[in-house]
ZAMARGU-4260 file (C-alpha; in steps of 0.2 Angstrom, whole numbers, plus 5000, padded with zeros to 4 digits):
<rodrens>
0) 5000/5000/5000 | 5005/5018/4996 | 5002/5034/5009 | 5004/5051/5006 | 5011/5064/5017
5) 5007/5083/5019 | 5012/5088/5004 | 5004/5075/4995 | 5020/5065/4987 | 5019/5046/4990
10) 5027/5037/5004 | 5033/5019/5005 | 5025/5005/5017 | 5034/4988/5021 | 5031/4974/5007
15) 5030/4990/4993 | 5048/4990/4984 | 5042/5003/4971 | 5047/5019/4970 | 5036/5034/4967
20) 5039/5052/4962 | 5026/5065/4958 | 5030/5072/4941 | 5034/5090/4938 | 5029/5099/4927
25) 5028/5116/4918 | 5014/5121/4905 | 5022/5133/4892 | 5006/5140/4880 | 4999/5155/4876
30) 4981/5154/4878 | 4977/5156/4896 | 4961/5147/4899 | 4969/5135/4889 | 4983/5133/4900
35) 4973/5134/4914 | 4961/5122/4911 | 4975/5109/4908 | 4984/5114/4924 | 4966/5110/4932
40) 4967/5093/4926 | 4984/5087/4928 | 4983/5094/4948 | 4968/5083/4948 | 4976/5068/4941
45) 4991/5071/4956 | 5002/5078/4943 | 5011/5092/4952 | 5012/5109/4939 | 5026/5121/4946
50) 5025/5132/4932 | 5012/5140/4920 | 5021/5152/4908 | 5015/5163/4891 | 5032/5161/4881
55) 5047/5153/4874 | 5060/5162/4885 | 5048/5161/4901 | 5050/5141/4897 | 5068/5144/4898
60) 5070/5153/4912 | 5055/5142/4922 | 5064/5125/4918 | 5081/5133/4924 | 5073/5138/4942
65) 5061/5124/4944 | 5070/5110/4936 | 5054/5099/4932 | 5053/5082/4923 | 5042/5087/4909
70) 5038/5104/4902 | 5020/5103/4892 | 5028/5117/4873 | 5015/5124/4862 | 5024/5127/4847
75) 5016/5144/4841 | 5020/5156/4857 | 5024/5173/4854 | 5042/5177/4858 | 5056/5165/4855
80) 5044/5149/4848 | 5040/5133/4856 | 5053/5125/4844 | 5066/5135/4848 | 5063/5134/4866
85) 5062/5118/4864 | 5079/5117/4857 | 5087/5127/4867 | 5078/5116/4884 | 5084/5098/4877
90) 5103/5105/4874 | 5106/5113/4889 | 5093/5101/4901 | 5092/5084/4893 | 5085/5078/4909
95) 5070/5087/4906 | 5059/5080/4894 | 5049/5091/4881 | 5030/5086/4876 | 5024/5096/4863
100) 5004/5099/4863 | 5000/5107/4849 | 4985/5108/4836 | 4995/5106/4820 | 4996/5090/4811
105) 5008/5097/4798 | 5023/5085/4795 | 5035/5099/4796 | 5029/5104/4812 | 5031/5086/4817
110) 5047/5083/4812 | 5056/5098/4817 | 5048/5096/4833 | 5054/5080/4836 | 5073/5085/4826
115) 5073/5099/4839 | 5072/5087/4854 | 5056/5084/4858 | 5051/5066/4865 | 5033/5067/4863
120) 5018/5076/4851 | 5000/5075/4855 | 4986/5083/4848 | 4978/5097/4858 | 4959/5093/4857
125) 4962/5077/4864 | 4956/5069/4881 | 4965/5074/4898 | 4968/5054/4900 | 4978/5057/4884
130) 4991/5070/4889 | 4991/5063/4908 | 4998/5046/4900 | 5009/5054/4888 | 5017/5065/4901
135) 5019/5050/4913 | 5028/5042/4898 | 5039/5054/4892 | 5046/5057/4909 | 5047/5036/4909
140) 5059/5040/4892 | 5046/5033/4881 | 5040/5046/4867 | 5023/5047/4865 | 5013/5051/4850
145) 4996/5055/4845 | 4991/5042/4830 | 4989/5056/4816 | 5006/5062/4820 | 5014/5046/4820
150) 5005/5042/4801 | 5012/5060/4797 | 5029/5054/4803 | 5030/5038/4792 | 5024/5048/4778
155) 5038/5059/4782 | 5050/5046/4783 | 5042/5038/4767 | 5045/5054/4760 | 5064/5050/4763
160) 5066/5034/4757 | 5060/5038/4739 | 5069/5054/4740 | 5084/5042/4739 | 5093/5049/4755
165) 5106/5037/4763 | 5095/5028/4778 | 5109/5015/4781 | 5112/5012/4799 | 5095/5017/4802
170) 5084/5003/4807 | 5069/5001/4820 | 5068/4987/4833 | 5054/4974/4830 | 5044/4981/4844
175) 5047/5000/4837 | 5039/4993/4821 | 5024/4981/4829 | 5021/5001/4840 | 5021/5010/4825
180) 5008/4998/4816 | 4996/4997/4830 | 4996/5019/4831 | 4992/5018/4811 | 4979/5011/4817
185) 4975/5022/4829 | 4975/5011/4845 | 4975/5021/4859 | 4993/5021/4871 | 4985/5011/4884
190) 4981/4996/4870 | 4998/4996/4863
</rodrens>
């Protein structure tokens, strides 16, 4: 069994070897009662947010004072942009992983993002279930991704291949691929 103390971060009891830490997290996006709204819901699913920020350098300066696990990027910010935060976080903080939530499903947007560091991409417009269990797996250093952006990344990679662009050394594990399958047909993460 698992208690909690005061400040709400889970304790361990006899017979219980695992080890639990509440994530942190800081949500970098414009929009305020967007922003909000999602702090509201990963407080409520005991994610802990120590940090709600407007802008790409606010980002910057949020992750270098509260060192969280995860920061939540929106890629349009006004300001230095979410991919360029985003590039500048994963080079100087690689223990900080970058999720980006964004509306766009434009492979560019997708691939830079990902080329800029990021470990994740999902869709804004989604359920809270969704970004709670991709946050709790990008700080596990798995890299979740909504199923439309993993099709626009094989169409991407496609894209590539025909373009006759040296891939060699570049190969995907059998369960990389068996992943990739089940999200082009969109199976949710919990499925896969």
């Amino acid at each position: 069994m698992v208690g909690t103390t005061n400040d709400e971060r889970p304790t361990m009891r006899r017979g219980d070897s695992r080890r639990f830490k509440r994530l942190r997290v800081v949500i970098a996006d414009d929009h305020v009662l967007y922003r909000d709204g999602l702090a509201r819901q990963l407080r409520a699913s005991g994610i802990e947010v120590v940090g709600e920020v407007a802008s790409g350098e606010e980002a910057l300066r949020a992750v270098d004072e509260m060192a969280p696990d995860v920061v939540i990027m929106d890629l349009q910010m006004p300001g230095i942009s979410g991919l360029e935060a985003t590039r500048r976080l994963t080079g100087r903080t690689p223990a900080t992983r970058v999720l980006v939530l964004s509306v766009s499903v434009e492979e560019a947007d997708v691939a830079d993002s990902i080329l800029a560091g990021a470990s994740a991409y999902v869709l804004k417009g989604g359920p809270a279930e969704e970004v709670v269990t991709a946050i709790r797996s990008a700080a596990a250093g798995e890299s979740p991704m909504s199923p439309r952006i993993v099709t626009a990344l094989l169409r991407r990679l496609r894209e590539l291949a025909h373009a006759d662009m040296d891939l060699s050394g570049f190969s995907l594990s059998s369960r990389e691929l068996e992943v990739l399958d089940l999200l082009t047909e969109s199976r949710a993460t919990y499925e896969i």
